[in-house]
C-alpha positions as CSV (number, residue, x, y, z in Angstrom):
1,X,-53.0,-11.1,-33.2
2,X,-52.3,-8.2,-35.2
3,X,-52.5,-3.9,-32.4
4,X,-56.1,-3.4,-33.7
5,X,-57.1,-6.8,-32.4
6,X,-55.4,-6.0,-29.1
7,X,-57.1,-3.3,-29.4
8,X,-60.4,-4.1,-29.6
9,X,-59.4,-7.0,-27.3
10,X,-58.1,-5.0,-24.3
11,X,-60.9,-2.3,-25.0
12,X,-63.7,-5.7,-24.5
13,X,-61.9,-6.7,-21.0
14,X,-61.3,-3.1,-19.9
15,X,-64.7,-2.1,-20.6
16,X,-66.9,-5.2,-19.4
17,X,-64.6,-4.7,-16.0
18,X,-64.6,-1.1,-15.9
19,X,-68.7,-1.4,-15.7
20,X,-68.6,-4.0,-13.3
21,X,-66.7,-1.8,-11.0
22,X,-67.9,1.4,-11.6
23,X,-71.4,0.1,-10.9
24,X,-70.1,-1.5,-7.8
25,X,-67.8,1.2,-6.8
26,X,-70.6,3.6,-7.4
27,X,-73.1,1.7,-5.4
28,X,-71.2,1.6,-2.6
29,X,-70.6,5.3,-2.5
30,X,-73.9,5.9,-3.0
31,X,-74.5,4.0,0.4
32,X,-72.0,6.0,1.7
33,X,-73.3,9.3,1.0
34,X,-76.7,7.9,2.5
35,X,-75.4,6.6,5.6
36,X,-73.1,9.4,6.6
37,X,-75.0,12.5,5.1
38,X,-73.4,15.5,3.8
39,X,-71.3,16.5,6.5
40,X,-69.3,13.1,7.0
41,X,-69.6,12.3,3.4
42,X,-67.7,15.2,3.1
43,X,-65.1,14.2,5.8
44,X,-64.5,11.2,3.6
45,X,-64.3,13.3,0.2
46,X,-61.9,15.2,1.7
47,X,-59.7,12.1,3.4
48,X,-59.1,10.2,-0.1
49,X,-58.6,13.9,-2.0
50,X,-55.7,15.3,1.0
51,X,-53.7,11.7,0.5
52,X,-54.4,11.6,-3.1
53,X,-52.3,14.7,-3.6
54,X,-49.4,13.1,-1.6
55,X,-49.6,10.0,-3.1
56,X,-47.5,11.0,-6.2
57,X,-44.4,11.4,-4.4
58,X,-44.6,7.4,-3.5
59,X,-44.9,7.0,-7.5
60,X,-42.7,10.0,-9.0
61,X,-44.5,9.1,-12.2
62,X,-42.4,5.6,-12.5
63,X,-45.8,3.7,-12.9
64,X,-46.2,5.6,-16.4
65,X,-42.6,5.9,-17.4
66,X,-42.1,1.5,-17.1
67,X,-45.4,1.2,-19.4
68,X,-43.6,3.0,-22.4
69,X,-40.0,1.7,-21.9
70,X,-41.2,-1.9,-21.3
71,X,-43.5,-2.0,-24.2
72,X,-40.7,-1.3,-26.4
73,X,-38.2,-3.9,-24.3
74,X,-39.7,-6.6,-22.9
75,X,-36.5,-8.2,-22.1
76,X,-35.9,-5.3,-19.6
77,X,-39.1,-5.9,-17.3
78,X,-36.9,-7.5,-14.1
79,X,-34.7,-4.4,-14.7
80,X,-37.2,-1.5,-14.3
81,X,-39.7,-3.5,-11.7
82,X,-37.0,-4.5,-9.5
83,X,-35.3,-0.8,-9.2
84,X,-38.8,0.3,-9.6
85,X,-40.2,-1.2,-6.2
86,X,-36.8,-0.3,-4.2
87,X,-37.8,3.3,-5.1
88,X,-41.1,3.2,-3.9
89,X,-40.5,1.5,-0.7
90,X,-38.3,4.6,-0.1
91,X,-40.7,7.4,-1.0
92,X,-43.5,5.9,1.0
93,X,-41.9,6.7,4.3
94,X,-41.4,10.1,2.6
95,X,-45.0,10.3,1.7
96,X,-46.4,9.5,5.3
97,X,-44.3,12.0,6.8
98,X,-45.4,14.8,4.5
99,X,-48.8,13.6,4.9
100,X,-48.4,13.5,8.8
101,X,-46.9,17.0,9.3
102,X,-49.7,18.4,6.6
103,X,-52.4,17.4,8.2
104,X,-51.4,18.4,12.0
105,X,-50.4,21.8,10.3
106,X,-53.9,22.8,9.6
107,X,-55.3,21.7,12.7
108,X,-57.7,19.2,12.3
109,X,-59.5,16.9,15.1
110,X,-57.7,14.0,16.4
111,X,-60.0,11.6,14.3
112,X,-60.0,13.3,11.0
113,X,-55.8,13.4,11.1
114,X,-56.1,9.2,11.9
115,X,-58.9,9.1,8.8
116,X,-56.5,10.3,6.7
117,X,-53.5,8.5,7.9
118,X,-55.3,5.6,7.2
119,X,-56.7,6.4,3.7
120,X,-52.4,7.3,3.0
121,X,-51.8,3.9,4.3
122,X,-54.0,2.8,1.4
123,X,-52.9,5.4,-1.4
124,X,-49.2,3.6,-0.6
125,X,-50.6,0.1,-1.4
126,X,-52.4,1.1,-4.0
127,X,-49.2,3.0,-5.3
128,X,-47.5,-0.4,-5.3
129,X,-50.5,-2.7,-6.8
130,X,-50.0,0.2,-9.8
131,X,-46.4,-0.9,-10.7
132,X,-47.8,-4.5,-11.3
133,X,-50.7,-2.9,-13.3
134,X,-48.3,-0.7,-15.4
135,X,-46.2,-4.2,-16.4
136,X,-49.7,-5.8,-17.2
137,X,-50.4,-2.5,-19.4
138,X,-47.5,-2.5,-20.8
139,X,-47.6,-6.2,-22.5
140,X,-51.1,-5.6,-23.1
141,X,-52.2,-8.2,-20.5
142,X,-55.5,-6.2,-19.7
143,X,-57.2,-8.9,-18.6
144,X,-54.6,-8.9,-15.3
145,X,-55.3,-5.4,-14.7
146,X,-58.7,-5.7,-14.4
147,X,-58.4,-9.3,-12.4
148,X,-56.7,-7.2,-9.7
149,X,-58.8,-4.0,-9.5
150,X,-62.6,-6.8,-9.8
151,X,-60.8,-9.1,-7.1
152,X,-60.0,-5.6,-4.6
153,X,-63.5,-4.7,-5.0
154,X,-64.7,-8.2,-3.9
155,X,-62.6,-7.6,-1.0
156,X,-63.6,-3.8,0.0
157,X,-67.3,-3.8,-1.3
158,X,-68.9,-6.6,1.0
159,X,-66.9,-5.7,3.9
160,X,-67.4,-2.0,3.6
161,X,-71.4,-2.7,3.6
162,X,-70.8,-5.5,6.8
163,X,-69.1,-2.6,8.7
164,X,-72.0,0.3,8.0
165,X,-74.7,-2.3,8.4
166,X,-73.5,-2.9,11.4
167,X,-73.8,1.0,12.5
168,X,-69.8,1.1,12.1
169,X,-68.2,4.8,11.7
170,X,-65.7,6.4,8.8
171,X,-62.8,5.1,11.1
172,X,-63.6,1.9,10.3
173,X,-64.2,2.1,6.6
174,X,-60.7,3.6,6.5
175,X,-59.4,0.7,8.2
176,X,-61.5,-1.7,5.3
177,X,-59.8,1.0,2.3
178,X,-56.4,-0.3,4.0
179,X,-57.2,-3.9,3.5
180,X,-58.3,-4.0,0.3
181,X,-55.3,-2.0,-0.7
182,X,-52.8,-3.9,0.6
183,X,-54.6,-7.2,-0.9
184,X,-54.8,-5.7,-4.3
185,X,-50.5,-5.3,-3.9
186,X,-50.1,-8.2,-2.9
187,X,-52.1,-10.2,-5.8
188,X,-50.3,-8.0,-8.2
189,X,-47.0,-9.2,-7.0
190,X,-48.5,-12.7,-7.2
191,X,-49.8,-12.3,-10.2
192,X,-46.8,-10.9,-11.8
193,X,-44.3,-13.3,-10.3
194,X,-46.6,-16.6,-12.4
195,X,-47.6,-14.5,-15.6
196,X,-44.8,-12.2,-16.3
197,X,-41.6,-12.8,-14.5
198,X,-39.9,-14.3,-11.4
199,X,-38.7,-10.7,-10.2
200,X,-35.3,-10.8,-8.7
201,X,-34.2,-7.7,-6.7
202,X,-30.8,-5.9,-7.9
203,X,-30.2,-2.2,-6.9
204,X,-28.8,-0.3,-9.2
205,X,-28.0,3.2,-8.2
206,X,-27.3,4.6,-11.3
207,X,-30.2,3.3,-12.8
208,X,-32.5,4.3,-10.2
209,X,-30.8,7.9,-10.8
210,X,-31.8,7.2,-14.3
211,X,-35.1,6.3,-14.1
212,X,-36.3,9.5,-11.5
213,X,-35.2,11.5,-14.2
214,X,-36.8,10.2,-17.2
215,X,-40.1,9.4,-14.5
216,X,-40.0,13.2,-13.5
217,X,-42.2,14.6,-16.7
218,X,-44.5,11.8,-15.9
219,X,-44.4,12.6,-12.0
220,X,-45.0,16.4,-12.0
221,X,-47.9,15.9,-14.9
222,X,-49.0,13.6,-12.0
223,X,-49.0,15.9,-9.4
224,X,-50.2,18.6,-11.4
225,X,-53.4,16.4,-12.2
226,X,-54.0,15.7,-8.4
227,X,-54.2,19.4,-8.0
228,X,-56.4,19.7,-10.8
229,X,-59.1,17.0,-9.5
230,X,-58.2,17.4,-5.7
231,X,-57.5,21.4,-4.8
232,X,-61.3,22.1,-5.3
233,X,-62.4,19.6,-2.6
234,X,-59.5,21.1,0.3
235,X,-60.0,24.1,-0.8
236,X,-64.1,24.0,-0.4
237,X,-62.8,22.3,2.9
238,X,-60.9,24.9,4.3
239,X,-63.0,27.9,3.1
240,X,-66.0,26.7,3.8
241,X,-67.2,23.9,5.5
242,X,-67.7,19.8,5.3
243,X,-71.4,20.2,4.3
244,X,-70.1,22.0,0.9
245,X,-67.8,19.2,0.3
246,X,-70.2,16.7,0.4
247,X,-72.6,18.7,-1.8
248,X,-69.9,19.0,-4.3
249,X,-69.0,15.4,-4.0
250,X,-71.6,14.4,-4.9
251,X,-72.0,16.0,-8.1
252,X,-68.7,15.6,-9.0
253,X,-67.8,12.1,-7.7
254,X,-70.1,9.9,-10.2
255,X,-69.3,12.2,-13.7
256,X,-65.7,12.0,-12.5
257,X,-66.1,8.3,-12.0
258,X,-67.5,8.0,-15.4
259,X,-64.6,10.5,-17.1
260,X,-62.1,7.7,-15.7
261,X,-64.2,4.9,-16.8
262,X,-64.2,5.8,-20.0
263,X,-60.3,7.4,-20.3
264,X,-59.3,3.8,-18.8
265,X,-60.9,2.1,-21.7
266,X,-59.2,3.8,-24.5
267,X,-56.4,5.8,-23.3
268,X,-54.7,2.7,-20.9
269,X,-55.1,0.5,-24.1
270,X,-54.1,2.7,-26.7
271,X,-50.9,4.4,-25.1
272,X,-48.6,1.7,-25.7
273,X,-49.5,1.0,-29.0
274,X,-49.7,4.7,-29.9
275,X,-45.6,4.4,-28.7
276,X,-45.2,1.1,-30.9
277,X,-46.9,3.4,-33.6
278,X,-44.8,6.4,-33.3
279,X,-41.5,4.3,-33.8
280,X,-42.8,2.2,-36.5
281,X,-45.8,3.7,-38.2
282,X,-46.4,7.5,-37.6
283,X,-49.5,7.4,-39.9
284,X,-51.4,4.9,-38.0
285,X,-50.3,6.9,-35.1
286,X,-52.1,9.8,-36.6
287,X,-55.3,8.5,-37.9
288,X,-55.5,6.7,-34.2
289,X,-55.6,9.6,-32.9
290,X,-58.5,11.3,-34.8
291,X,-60.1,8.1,-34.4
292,X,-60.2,8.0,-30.9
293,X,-60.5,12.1,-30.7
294,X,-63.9,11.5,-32.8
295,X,-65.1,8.4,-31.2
296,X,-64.8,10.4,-27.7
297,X,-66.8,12.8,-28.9
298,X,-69.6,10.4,-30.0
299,X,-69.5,9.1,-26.1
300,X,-69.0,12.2,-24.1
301,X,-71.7,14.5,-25.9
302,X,-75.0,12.3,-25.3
303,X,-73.9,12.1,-21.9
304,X,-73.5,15.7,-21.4
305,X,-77.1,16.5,-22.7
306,X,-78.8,13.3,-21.4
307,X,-77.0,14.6,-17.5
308,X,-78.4,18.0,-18.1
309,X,-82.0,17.1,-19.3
310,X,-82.7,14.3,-16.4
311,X,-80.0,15.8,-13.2
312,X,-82.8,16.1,-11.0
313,X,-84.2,12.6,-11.4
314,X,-80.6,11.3,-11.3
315,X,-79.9,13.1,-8.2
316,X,-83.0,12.0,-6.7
317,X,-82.5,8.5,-7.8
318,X,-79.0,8.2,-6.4
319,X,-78.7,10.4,-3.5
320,X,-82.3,11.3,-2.4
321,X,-83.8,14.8,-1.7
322,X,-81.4,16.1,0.6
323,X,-78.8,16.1,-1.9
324,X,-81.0,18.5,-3.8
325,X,-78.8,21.3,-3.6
326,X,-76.1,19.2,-5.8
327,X,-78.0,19.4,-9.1
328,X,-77.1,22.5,-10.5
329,X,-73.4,21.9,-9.6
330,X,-74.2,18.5,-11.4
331,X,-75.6,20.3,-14.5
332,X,-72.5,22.4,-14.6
333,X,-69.8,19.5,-14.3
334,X,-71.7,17.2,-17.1
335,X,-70.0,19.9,-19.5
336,X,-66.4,18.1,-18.1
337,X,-67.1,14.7,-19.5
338,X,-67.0,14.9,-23.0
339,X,-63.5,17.6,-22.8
340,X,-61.9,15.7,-20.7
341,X,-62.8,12.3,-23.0
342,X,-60.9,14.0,-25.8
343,X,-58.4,15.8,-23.7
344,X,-57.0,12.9,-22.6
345,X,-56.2,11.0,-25.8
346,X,-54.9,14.4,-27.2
347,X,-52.6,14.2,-24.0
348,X,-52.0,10.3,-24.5
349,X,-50.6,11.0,-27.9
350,X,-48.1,13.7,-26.4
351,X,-46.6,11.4,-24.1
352,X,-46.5,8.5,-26.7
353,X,-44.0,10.9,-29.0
354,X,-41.8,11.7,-26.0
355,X,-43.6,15.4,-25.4
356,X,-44.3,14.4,-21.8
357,X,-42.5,17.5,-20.6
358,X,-45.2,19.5,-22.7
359,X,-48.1,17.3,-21.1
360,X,-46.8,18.0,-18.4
361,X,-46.2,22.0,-18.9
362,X,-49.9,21.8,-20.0
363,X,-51.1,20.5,-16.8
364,X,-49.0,23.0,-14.8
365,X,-50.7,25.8,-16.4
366,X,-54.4,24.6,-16.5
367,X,-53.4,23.6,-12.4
368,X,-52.1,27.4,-12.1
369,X,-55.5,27.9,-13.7
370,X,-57.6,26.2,-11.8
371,X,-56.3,27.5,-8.5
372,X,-56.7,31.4,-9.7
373,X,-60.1,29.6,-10.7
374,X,-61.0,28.5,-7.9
375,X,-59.8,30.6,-5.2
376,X,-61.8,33.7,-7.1
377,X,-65.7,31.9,-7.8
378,X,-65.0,29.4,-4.2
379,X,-65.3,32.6,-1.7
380,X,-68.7,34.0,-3.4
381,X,-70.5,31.0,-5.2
382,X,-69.0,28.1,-3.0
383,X,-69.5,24.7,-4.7
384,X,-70.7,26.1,-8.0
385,X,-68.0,28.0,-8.2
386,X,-65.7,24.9,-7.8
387,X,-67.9,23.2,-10.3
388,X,-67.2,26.1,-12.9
389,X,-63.6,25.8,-12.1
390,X,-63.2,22.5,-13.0
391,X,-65.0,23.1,-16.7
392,X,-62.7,25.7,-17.6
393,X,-59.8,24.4,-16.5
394,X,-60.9,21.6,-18.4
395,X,-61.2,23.4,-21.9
396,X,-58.2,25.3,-21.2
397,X,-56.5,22.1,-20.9
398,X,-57.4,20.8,-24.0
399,X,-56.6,23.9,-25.9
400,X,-53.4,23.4,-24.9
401,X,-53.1,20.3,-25.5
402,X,-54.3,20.2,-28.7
403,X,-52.0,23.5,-29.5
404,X,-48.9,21.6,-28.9
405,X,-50.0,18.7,-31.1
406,X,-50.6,20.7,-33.9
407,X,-47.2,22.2,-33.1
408,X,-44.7,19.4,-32.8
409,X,-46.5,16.9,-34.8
410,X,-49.6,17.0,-37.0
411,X,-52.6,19.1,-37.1
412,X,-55.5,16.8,-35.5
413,X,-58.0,18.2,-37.1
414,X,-61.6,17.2,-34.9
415,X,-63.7,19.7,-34.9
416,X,-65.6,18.5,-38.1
417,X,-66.5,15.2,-36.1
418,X,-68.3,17.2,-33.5
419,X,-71.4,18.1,-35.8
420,X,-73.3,14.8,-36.2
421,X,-72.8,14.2,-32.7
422,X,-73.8,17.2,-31.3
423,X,-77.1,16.9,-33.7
424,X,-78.0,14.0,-32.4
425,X,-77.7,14.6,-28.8
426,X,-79.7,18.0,-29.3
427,X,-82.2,15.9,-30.7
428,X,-82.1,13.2,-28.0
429,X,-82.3,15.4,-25.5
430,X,-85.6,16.9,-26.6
431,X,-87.0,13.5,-26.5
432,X,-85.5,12.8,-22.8
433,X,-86.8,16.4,-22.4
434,X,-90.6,15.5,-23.5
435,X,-90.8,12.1,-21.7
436,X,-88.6,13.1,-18.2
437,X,-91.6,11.9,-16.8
438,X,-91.2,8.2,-17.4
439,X,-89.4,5.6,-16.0
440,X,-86.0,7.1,-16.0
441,X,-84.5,3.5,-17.2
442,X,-86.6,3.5,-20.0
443,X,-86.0,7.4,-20.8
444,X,-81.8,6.6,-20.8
445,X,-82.5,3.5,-23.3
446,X,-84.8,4.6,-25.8
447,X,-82.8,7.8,-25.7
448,X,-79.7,5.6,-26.3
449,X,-81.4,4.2,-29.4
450,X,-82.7,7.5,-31.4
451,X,-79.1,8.9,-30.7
452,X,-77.1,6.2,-32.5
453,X,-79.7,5.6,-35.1
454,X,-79.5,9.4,-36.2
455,X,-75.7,9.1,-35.7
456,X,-76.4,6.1,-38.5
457,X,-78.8,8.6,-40.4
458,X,-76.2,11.0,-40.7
459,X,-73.0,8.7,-42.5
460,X,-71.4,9.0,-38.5
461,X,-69.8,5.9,-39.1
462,X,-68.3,5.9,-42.9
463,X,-65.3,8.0,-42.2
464,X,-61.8,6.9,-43.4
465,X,-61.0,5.8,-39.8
466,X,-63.3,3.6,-39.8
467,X,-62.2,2.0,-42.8
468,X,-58.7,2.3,-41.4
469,X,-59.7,0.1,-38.7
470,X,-61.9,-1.9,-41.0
471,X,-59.1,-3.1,-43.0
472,X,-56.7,-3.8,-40.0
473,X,-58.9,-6.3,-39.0
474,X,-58.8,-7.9,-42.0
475,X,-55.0,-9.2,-41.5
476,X,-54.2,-11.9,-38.4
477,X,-51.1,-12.1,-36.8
478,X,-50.6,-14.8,-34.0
């Protein structure tokens, strides 16, 4: 099986079981934000975003290093997992005492500080059940990944539902975030141990030493991104009040959902061959890259227009009336999805050259800028303001990005794939626009089917990268 077969392989797997999760995932939290209302739906927001900023120091970026190395040395999986997993173990105790001093700094009630030592509880397993998922990526064993995140959402899903049924409070769902967390470790170890390798443990101080270093770029860039998804939500927190939070959430929690969804499928699956390609064939490695730039663009854009035509019926339909105040913060934030579709594989191909430091420097400054960013519009326009934050810090990221590819490598020319697509979705839009009175199922389909068929109208689909792919296909390696 020849990398675009893998390709198109891993893509199938990550994509049917990204769907099936996100529209589990999404489900739930949609019963959530029902159950709770916006206050506690807030308190919850704010629980996974505080121990989502520490988690990175359990990680230090390892999880991202071991995909590269390994996938260009299989032979040293045991090597990197087993020194791998002795680090961790170490930083988690590190990681629940930063989060336990942090959150008694500021002073919270007694029951939010044990919400969100449970939800830290959770980022650690999770952390763990990572590693196994960067080994999976990493021999392009997708269908592993994706076993483990379906088979943790069997486990939290049902139970989560039994325990608000049942009138059960947040306490309790973080206890049901710890199981499922700790399962979803443990089957990756499993999993791991029959598929990939019987790990033995063997410290190796030296190499340990080693692998912080080279993990460091990966770590920071880590950090930096927590910031950049997570300030916002303490920061609304803090300055203003829970209610805010769960307005914001809620606007920003299902397009952020979708953002991953749809970086999972390309970026996860395309990283390590984009390192393979870099070693071995820099001009695949380029036309890849505009490839998946323009292909990106051809998802994010619809989404973007179809989010801002129909927000209130989508709001409505997910969240009910009293989430009412979330839609314009939704209309601002659909602008994020398609940026940060092609941010991310403009960032994917830094990292798969070795420019992780200037990923990484790129995150630190659009981080830098979103705080500036948000700590100005937060004060006077509250959760808009966030929301505008998180656009432009977006777009700045991006530019920057796309800066330093054009400096250290090629020029990735994409702005001439934007104009079909954004024809298209103007034109969808005005007929999502003229029938937002039907069923809103029906609107999103038919929509769906004028925007590719003018995509089709337009040549969309006869570039050279599509014949690139086209005649990759056409050899079969087993």
């Amino acid at each position: 099986m020849n990398s675009v077969q893998k390709i198109t392989k891993n893509i199938g797997i990550t994509g049917i079981s990204q769907i099936i999760l996100a529209i589990s995932s999404f489900i739930l939290m949609i019963y959530i934000a029902r159950y709770f209302g916006t206050s506690e739906f807030g308190e919850y927001n704010f629980a996974i975003s505080f121990t989502m900023l520490f988690s990175i120091i359990t990680d230090l970026g390892i999880s991202q290093m071991i995909i590269r190395e390994i996938a260009r040395d299989k032979d040293s999986t045991n090597k990197y997992m087993s020194n791998a997993l002795i680090i961790k173990l170490v930083m988690s105790i590190v990681t629940i005492g930063l989060i336990a001093v942090t959150i008694n700094l500021l002073n919270y009630p007694p029951l939010m500080v044990t919400i969100v030592y449970l939800f830290g509880i959770y980022t650690i397993f999770t952390s763990f059940s990572q590693t196994f998922v960067s080994v999976f990526q990493a021999f392009e064993k997708m269908e592993y990944s994706n076993l483990i995140l379906i088979l943790g959402n069997i486990i939290l899903i049902p139970i989560a539902f039994y325990v608000l049924l049942n009138n059960y409070g947040l306490i309790q769902l973080a206890y049901v975030y710890v199981l499922s967390g700790f399962f979803n470790a443990l089957l990756g170890f499993f999993i791991f141990r029959q598929k990939i390798t019987k790990l033995t443990i063997s410290l190796d101080l030296n190499f340990c030493k080693k692998m912080i270093i080279e993990s460091l770029p990966f770590g920071l860039n880590a950090i930096f991104a927590n910031f950049f998804f997570r300030f916002d939500t303490i920061l609304l927190s803090i300055i203003k009040d829970n209610y805010a939070v769960g307005i914001y959430a809620a606007a920003y929690n299902p397009l952020l959902a979708l953002g991953n969804i749809l970086t999972n499928m390309f970026a996860t699956t395309i990283y390590p061959v984009m390192s393979r390609y870099y070693v071995h064939s820099e001009d695949s490695l380029k036309r890849m890259a505009i490839m998946s730039s323009k292909y990106m663009i051809i998802i994010g854009l619809p989404i973007t227009i179809g989010c801002l035509v129909l927000s209130k019926q989508l709001i409505e339909l997910f969240y009910g009336i009293k989430y009412f105040d979330s839609i314009l913060a939704f209309q601002i934030l659909t602008f994020f999805i398609p940026i940060r579709l092609i941010s991310n594989i403009t960032g994917t191909l830094l990292t798969s050259i070795n420019k992780q430091k200037i990923r990484t420097f790129c995150v630190f400054l659009s981080v830098i800028f979103n705080i500036i960013s948000n700590l100005i519009l937060i004060p006077y326009f509250s959760f808009l303001g966030a929301s505008i934050a998180t656009v432009l810090s977006e777009l700045f990221l991006y530019v920057s990005f796309l800066y330093f590819t054009n400096k250290y490598y090629h020029n990735i020319i994409v702005i001439k794939n934007f104009v079909n697509p954004i024809i298209a979705s103007f034109i969808m839009g005005g007929f999502a626009f003229y029938f937002k009175t039907f069923s809103i199922i029906l609107i999103i389909f038919a929509s769906s089917i004028i925007y590719f068929l003018i995509l089709i109208l337009l040549g969309t689909f006869k570039s050279e990268d599509d014949k690139f792919i086209i005649n990759q296909l056409k050899e079969v390696r087993k």
